[in-house]
N, C-alpha and C positions, 0 to 999 in steps of 0.2 A: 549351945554355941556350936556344937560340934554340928549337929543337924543341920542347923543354917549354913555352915560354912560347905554341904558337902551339897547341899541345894543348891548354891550360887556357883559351886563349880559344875551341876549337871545343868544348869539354865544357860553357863559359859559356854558348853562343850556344844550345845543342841543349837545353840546361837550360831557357832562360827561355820558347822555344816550347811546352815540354812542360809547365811551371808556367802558362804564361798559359793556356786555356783552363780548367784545375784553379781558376785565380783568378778567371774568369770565373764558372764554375758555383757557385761557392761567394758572387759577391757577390749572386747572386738574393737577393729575400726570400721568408718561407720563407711558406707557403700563406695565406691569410687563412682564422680560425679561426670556426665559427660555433656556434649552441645557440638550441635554440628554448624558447619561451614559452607556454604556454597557458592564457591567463587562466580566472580562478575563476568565471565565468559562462557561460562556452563552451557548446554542448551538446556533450555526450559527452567532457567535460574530465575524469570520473570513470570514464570506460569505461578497462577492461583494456587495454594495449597501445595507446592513442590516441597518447600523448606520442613512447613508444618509435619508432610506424609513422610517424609524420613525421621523427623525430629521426635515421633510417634512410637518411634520401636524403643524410646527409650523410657524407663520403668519414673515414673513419678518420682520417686525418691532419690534420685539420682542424676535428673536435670539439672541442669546450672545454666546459667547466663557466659556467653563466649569466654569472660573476662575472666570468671570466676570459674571454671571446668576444669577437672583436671587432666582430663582427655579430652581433644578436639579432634573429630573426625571430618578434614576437609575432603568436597567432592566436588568432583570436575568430569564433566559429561565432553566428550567429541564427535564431531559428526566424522563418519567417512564417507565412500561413493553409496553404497547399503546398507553399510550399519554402524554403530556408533562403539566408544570405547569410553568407559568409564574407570576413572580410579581415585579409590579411596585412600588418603592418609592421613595414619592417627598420628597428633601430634601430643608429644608428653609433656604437658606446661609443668609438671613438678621438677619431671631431670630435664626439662630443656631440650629434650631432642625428641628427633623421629618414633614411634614407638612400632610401625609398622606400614606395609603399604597391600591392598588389594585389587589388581588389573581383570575386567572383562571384558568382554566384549559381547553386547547388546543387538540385535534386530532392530531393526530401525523405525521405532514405534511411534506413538502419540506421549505424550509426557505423562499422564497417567501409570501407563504400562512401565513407563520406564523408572519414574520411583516407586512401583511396587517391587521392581525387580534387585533395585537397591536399596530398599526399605528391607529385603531380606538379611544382604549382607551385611547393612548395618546392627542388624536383630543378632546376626549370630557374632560378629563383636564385642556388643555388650552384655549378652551372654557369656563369651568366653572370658569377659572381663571383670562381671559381676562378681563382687564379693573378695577377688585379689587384692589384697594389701600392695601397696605398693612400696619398692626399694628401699629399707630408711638409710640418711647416710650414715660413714664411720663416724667415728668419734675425731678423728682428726677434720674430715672434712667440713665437721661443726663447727669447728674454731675458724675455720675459713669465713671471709663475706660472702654471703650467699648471691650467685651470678642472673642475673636480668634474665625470666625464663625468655627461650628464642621465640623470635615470631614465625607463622607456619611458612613454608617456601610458595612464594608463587607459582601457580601451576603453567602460567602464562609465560612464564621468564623463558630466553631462548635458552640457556642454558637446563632447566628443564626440561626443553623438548628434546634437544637433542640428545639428553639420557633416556627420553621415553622410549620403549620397543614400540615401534609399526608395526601393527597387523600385515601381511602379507596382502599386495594390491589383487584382486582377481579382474581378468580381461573378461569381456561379455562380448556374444556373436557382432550385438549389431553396432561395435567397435570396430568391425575386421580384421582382417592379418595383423599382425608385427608386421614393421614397416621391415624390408629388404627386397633380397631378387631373386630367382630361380632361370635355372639354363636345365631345357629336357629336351633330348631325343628318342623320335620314338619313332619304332617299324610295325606295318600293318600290312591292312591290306582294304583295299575299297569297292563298291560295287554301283551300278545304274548309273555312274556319271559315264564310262568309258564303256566296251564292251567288255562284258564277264565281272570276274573277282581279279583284280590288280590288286599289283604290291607297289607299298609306295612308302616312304619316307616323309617323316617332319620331324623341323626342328623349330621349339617356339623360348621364348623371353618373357618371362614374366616379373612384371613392374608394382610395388607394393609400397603405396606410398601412405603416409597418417591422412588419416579422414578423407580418403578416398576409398572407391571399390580397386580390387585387385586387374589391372590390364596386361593383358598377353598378347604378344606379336609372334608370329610365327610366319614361317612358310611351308607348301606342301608341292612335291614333287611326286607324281605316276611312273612307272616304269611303261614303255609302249606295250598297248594292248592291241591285240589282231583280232578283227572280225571273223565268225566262224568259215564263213565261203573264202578268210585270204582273201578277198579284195580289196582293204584298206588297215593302216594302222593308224592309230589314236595313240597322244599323248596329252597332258595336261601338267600345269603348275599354277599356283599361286598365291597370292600371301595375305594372309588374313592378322584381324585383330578382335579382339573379346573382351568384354569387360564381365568383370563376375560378383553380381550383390550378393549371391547366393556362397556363403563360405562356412566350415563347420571344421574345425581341427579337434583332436583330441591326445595329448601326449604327441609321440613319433606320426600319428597318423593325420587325414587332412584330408579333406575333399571340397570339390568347388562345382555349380551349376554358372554358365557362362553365356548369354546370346553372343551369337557371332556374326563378321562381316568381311566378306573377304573378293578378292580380284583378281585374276590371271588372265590365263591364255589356253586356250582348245585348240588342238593342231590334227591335222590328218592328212594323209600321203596313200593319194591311191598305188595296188599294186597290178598288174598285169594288165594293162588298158594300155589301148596305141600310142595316147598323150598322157603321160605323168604328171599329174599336179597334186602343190601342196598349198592345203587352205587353212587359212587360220580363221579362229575368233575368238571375240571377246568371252569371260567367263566372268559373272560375275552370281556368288553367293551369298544367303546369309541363311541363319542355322542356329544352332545352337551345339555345345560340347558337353558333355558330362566326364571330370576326371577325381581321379584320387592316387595319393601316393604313399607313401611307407619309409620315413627316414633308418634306412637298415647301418648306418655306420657313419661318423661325424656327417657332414653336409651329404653325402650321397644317398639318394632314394631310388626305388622302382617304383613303379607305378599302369595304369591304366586307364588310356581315354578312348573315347565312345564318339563321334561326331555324326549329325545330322544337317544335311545342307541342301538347301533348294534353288538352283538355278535360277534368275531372274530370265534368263534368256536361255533355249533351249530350237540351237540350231541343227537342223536336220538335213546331212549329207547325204547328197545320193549320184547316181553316173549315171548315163546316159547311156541306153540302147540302140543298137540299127532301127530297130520297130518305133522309134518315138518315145517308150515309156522309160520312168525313172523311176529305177527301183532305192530303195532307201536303203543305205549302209549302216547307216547309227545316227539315233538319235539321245539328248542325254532325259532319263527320267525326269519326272517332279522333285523325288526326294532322291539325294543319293545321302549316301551311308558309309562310315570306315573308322575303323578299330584297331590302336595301335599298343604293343606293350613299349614303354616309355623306361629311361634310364636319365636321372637328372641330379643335376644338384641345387642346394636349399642354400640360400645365402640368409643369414637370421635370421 
């Protein structure tokens, strides 16, 4: 008896070691289950295989049907001007709330590309999720009636957008300026319309309006230029306008290409001849300006413009000799040319 009795106690002892581990494995809990969402505004929430390809990173054993999941990971795709904004959140249908949220922001693809790129982040989700027990509650809150888990929030409600963060909008060239206005003057000096290198002055306005090119009005004033013999001075002014498709900013800096068109007046006053006269005419140019500027302190900038301009008319002064002949005092080139440094300011 003795025998037997000390058998059934080594077949007891060799049993419960070989049961505990069996009872350990068995008290895990069993995976947490998940199902995703993809709201009715989504882009590409109607594409073939969208749902499926994200619904994919989740491990067989652990699928469930929306109803029955204990995490629902809803997804909501946005378009913006180039790329799009995607955000995931998980909702916890055991405690009824939020369990998390994940913001990207996406290239602006074909819908393939784009749930491969959140088929990741859902991958590492339920990765990070797999196998977490979840909260159990107190002992008090068990005597409670357990609360209607919440339904997820609509990603569509205005009240959700206006919590959502916006991507930062980026401008693109063939947008043009920010609308406002710019006042520059600027001193130079010009050559082949008058005689020599002249110094002259301008002052222009420039007009920036949405979805238009940028327009500049200005005028340009010469200082009188003397023929080398002194026997005539020349003066000139007039006022031009430019429009410019051509515009390129970066930070404080800025520059613009502009065709130009512009209209004045050509003056000259002969000097030491027996009859004094003064003759006018018309001046009419168009051209083109190359400038840029440099915002060095709130709205104030310097800067640098280059103009090129060709005379539509190109009147040739001359006086009259005892012998008959008519020697020529000044005639204006094809192209004339002038280069001013510019002091202006930048209205927004």
């Amino acid at each position: 008896m003795r025998a037997l009795g000390l058998a059934a106690l080594f077949f007891f002892v060799v049993g419960a070691f070989i049961a505990l581990p069996v009872a350990s494995v068995s008290a895990q809990p069993p995976p947490t289950t998940w199902s995703i969402q993809v709201t009715e505004d989504t882009r590409c929430a109607q594409a073939p295989g969208f749902h499926d390809q994200l619904a994919g990173q989740i491990p067989p054993e652990q699928r469930a049907s929306e109803a029955d999941a204990e995490l629902v990971a809803v997804v909501s795709v946005r378009r913006a001007e180039r790329s799009q904004t995607a955000i995931v959140t998980v909702i916890d249908r055991v405690l009824g709330a939020p369990a998390g949220e994940r913001s990207i922001t996406l290239p602006l693809s074909d819908c393939a590309a784009t749930a491969d790129a959140l088929a990741l982040v859902i991958g590492v989700l339920v990765e990070a999720g797999r196998g977490a027990p979840l909260q159990q509650p107190r002992e008090e809150e068990m005597e409670k009636e357990p609360e209607p888990p919440a339904e997820p929030p609509a990603p569509s409600s205005p009240a959700a957008e206006a919590l959502r963060p916006t991507p930062p909008k980026k401008r693109y060239v063939w947008l043009g300026p920010r609308p406002g206005h710019d006042l520059t003057i600027g001193v130079g000096a010009g050559a082949l319309l008058l005689p020599g290198v002249t110094w002259g002055g301008h002052f222009q306005w420039g007009l920036r309006v949405r979805g238009l090119w940028p327009i500049f009005m200005g005028a340009t004033l010469y200082l009188p230029a003397e023929t080398t013999d002194e026997r005539a001075v020349f003066r000139a002014g007039y006022g031009s306008v430019a429009t410019c498709p051509v515009h390129l900013s970066g930070g404080r800096w800025r520059a613009r290409a502009c065709p130009s068109f512009a209209a004045g007046m050509l003056k000259a006053e002969g000097r030491g001849f027996l009859e004094s006269r003064k003759v006018k005419q018309p001046l009419v140019l168009v051209g083109a300006e190359l400038a840029s500027d440099l915002r060095i302190a709130g709205p104030l900038t310097v800067g640098l413009m280059a103009r090129a301009e060709a005379p539509l008319m190109r009147p040739r002064f001359t006086y009259y000799k005892a012998s008959g002949a008519e020697p020529a005092l000044h005639q204006p080139k094809p192209v004339a040319i002038s280069c001013y440094l510019t002091v202006g300011l930048r209205f927004r």
